[in-house]
Z-matrix of the N, CA and C atoms (Angstrom, degrees):
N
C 1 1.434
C 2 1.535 1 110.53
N 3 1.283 2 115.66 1 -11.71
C 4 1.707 3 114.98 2 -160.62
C 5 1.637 4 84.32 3 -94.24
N 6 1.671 5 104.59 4 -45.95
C 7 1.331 6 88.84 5 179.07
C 8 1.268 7 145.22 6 -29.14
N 9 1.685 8 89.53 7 -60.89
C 10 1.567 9 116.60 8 179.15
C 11 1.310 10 130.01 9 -64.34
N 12 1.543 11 117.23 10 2.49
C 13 1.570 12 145.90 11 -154.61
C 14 1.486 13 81.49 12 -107.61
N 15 1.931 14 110.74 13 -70.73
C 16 1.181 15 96.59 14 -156.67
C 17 1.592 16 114.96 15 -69.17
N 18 1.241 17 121.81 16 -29.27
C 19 1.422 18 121.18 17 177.93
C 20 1.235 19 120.66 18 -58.46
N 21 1.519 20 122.09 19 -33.45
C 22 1.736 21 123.94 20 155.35
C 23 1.543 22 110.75 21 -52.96
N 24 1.054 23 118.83 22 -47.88
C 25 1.351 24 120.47 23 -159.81
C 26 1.788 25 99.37 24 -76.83
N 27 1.411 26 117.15 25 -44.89
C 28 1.557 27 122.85 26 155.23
C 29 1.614 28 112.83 27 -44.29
N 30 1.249 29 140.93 28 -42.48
C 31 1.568 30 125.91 29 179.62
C 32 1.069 31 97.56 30 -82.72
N 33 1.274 32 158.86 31 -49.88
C 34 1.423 33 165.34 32 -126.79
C 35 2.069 34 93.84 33 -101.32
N 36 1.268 35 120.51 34 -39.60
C 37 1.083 36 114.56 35 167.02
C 38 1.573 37 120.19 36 -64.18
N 39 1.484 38 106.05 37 -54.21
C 40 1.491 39 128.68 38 -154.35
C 41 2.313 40 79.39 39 -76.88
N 42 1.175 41 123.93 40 -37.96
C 43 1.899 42 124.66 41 177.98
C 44 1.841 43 87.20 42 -58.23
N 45 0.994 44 127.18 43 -46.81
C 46 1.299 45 128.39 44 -167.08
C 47 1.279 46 116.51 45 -50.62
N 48 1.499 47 101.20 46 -63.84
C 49 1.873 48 131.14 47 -176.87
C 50 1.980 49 87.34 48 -45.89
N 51 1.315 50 92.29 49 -52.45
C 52 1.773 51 89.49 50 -164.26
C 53 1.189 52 127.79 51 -50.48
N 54 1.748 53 103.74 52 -61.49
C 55 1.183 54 116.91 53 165.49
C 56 1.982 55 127.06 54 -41.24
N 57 1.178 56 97.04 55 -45.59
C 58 1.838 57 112.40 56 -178.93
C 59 1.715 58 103.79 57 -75.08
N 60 1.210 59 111.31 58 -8.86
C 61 1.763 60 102.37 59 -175.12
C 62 1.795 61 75.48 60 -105.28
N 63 0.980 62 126.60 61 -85.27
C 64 1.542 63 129.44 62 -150.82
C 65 1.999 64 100.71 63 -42.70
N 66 1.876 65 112.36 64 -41.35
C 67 1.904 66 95.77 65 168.38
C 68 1.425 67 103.18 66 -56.04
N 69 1.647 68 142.78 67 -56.85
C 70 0.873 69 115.84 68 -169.67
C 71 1.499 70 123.38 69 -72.61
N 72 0.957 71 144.02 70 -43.89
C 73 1.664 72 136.84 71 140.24
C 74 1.466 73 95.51 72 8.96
N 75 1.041 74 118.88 73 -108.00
C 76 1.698 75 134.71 74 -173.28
C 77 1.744 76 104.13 75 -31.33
N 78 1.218 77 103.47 76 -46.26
C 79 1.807 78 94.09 77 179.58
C 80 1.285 79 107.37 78 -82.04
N 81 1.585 80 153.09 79 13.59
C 82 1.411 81 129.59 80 179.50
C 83 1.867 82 93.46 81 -115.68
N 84 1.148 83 127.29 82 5.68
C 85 1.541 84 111.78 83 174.78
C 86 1.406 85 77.50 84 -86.80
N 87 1.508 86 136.36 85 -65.25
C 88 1.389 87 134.87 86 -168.30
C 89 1.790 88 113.33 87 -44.63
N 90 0.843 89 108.64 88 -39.65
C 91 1.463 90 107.74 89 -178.32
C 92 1.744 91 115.99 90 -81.87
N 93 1.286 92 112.79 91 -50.31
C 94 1.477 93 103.93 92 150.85
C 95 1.582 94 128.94 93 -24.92
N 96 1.563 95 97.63 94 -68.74
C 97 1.681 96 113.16 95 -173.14
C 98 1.476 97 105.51 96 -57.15
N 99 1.452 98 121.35 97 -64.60
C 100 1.844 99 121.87 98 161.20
C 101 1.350 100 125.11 99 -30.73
N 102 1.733 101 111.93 100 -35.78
C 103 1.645 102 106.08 101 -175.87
C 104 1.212 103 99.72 102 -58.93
N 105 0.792 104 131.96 103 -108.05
C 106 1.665 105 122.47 104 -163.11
C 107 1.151 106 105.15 105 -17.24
N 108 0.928 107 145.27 106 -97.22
C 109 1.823 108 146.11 107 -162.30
C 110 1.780 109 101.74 108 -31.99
N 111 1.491 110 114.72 109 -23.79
C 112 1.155 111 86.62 110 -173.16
C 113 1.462 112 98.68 111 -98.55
N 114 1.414 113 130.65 112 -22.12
C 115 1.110 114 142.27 113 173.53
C 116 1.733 115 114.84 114 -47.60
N 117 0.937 116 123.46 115 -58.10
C 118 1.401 117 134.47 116 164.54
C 119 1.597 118 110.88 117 -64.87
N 120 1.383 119 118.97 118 -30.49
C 121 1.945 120 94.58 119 170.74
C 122 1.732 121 88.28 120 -98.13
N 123 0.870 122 127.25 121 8.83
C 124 1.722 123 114.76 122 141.82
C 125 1.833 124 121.39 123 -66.44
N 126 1.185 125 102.23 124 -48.77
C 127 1.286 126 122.18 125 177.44
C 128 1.657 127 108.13 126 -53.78
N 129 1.551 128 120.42 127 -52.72
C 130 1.229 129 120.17 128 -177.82
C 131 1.430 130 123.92 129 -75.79
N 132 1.389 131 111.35 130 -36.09
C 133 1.205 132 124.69 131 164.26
C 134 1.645 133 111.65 132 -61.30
N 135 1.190 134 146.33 133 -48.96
C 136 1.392 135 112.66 134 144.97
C 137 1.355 136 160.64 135 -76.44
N 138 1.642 137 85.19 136 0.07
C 139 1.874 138 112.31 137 153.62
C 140 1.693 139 98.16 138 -55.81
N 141 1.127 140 120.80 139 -42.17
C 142 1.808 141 110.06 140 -151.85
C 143 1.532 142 86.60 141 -97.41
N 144 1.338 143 137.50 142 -22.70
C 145 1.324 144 123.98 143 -179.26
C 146 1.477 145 124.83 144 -59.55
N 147 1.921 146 97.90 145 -39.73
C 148 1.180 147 118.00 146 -178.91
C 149 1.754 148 109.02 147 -74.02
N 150 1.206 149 86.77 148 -62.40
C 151 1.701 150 82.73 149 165.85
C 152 1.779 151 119.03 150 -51.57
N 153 0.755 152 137.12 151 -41.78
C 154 1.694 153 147.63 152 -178.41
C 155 1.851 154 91.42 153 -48.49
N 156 1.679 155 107.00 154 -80.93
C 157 1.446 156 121.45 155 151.92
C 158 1.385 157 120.60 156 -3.26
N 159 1.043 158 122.97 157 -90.78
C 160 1.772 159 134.04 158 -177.97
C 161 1.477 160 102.23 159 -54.03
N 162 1.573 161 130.50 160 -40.33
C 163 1.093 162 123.65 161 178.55
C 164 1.355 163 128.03 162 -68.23
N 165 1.937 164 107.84 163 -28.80
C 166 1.097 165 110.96 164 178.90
C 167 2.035 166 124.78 165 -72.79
N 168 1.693 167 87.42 166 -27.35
C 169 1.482 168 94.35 167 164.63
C 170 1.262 169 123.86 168 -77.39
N 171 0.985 170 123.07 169 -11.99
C 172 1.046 171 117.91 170 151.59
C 173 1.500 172 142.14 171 -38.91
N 174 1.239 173 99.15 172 -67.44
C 175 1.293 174 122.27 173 -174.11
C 176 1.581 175 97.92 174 -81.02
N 177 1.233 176 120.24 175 -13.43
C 178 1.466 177 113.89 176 178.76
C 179 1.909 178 96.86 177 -70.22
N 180 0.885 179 94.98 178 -43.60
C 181 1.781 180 104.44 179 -159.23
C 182 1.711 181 97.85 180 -79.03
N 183 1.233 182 119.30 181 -20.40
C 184 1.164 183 123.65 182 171.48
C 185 1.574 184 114.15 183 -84.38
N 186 1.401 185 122.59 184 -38.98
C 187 1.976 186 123.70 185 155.27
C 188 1.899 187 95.86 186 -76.06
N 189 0.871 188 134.30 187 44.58
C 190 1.719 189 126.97 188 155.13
C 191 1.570 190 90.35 189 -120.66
N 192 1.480 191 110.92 190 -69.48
C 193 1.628 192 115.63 191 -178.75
C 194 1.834 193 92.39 192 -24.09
N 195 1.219 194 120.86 193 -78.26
C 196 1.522 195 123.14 194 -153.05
C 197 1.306 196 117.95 195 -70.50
N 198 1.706 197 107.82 196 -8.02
C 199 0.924 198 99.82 197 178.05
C 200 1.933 199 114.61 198 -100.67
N 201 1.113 200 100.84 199 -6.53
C 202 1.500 201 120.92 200 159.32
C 203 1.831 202 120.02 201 -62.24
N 204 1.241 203 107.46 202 -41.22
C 205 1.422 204 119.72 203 -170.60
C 206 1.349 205 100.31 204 -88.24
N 207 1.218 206 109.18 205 -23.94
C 208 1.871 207 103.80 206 -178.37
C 209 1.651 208 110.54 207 -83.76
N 210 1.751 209 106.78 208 -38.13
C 211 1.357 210 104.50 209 163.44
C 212 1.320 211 131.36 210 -55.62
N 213 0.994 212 123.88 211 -16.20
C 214 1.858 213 156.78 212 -135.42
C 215 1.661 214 98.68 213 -105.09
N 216 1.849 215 95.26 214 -58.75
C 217 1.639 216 111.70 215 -165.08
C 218 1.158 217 97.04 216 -80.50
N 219 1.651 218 127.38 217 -45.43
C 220 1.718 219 114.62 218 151.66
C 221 1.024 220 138.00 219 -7.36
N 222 1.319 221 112.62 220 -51.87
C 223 1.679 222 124.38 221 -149.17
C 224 1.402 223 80.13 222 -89.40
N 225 1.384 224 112.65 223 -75.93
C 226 1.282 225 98.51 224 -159.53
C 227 1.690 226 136.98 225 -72.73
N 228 1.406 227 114.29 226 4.52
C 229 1.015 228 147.40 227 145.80
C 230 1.637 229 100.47 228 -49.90
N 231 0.478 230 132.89 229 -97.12
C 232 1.715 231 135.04 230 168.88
C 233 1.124 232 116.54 231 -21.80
N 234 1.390 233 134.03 232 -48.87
C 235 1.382 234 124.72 233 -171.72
C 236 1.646 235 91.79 234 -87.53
N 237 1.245 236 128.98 235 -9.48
C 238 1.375 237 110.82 236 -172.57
C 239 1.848 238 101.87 237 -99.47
N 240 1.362 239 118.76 238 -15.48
C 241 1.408 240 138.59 239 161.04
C 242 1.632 241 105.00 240 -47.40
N 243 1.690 242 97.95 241 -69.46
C 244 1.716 243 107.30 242 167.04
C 245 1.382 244 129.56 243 -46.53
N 246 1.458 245 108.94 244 -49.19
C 247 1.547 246 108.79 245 172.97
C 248 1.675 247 108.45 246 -67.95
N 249 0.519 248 120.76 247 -29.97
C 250 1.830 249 125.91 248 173.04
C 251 1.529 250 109.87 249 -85.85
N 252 0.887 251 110.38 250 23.17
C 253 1.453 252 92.73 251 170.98
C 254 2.003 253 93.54 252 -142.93
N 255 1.464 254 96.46 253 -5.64
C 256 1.549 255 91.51 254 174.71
C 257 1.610 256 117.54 255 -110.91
N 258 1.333 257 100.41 256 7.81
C 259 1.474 258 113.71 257 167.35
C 260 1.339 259 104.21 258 -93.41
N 261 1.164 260 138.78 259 -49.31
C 262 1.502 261 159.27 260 -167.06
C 263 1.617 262 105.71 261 -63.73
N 264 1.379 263 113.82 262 67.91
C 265 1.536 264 88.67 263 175.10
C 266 1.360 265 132.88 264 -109.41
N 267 1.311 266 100.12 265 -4.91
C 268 2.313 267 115.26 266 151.53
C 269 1.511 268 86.88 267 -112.43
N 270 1.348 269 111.22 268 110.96
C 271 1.356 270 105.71 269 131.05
C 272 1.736 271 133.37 270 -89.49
N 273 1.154 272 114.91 271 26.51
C 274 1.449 273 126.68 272 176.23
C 275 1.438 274 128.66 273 -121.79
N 276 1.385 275 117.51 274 134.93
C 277 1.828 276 102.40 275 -175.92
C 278 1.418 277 135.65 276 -80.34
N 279 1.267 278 92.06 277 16.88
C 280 1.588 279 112.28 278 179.59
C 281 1.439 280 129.24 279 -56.45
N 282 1.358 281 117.11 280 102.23
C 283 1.649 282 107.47 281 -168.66
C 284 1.445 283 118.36 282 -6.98
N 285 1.881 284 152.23 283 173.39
C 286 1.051 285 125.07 284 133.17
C 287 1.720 286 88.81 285 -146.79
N 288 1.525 287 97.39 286 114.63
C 289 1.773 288 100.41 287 -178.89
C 290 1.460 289 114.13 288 -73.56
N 291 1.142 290 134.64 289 -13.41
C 292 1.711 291 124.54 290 129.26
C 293 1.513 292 132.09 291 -14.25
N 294 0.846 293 85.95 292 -74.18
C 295 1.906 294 103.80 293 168.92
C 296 1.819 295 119.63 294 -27.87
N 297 1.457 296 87.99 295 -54.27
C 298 1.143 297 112.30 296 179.19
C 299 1.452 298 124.17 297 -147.37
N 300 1.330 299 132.37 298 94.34
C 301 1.659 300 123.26 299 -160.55
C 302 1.475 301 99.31 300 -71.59
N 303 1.365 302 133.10 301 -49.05
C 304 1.661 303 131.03 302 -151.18
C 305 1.759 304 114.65 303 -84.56
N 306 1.925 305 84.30 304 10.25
C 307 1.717 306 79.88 305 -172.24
C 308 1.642 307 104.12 306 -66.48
N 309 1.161 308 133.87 307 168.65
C 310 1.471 309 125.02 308 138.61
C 311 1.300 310 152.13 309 -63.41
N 312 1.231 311 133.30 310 120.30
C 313 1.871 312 143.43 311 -112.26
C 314 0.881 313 97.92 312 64.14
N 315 1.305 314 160.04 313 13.24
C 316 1.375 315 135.26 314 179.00
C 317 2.159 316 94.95 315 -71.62
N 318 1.692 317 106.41 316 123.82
C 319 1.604 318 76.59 317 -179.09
C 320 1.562 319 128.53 318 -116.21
N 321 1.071 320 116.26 319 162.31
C 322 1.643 321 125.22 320 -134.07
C 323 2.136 322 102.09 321 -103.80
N 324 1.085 323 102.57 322 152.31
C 325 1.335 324 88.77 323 174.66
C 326 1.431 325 121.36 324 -81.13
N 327 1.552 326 108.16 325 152.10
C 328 1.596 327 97.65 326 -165.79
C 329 1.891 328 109.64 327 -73.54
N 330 1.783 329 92.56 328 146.56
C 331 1.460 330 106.07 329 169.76
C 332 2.058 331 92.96 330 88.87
N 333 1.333 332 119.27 331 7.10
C 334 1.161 333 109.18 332 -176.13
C 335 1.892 334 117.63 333 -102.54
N 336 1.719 335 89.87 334 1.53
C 337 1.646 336 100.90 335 177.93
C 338 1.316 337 88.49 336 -109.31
């Protein structure tokens, strides 16, 4: 019986060997014919990385530029905020007898006319 164990277990190996040489058989005309094809969308795919890359610095250095000019238009936005607000010292049209005491309404303390 041990015999007959190992001699099953001997075809069932040697069906194995067969099967695994004859899939690869069938996969190396396929893999040949693909190398190239896959070799070249290897090739493009790090054509577009590099390109992707260079493009992205780009545009990095192109949001620094803008982001320089916006800090820029800030500043002086601000100091021109400041100068306008230190020239401005009524902004309202409201009489103010300060300004001018002898205008008329200007008003007087009582018992002093």
């Amino acid at each position: 019986m041990t015999e007959e164990i190992r001699a099953l277990k001997a075809s069932v190996d040697a069906r194995s060997a067969t099967q695994d040489a004859s899939q690869k058989s069938q996969l190396n005309p396929t893999q040949t014919a693909s190398g190239p094809a896959v070799a070249d969308l290897m090739s493009r795919v790090d054509k577009l990385d590099a390109d992707f890359t260079a493009r992205l610095s780009q545009v990095d250095e192109q949001l620094a530029g803008i982001k320089q000019e916006i800090s820029a238009s800030h500043a002086v936005l601000a100091s021109r905020a400041a100068q306008a607000r230190k020239h401005a010292k009524h902004l309202h049209d409201a009489f103010d007898p300060a300004r001018d005491p002898a205008a008329p309404g200007v008003p007087h303390a009582l018992g002093s006319r």
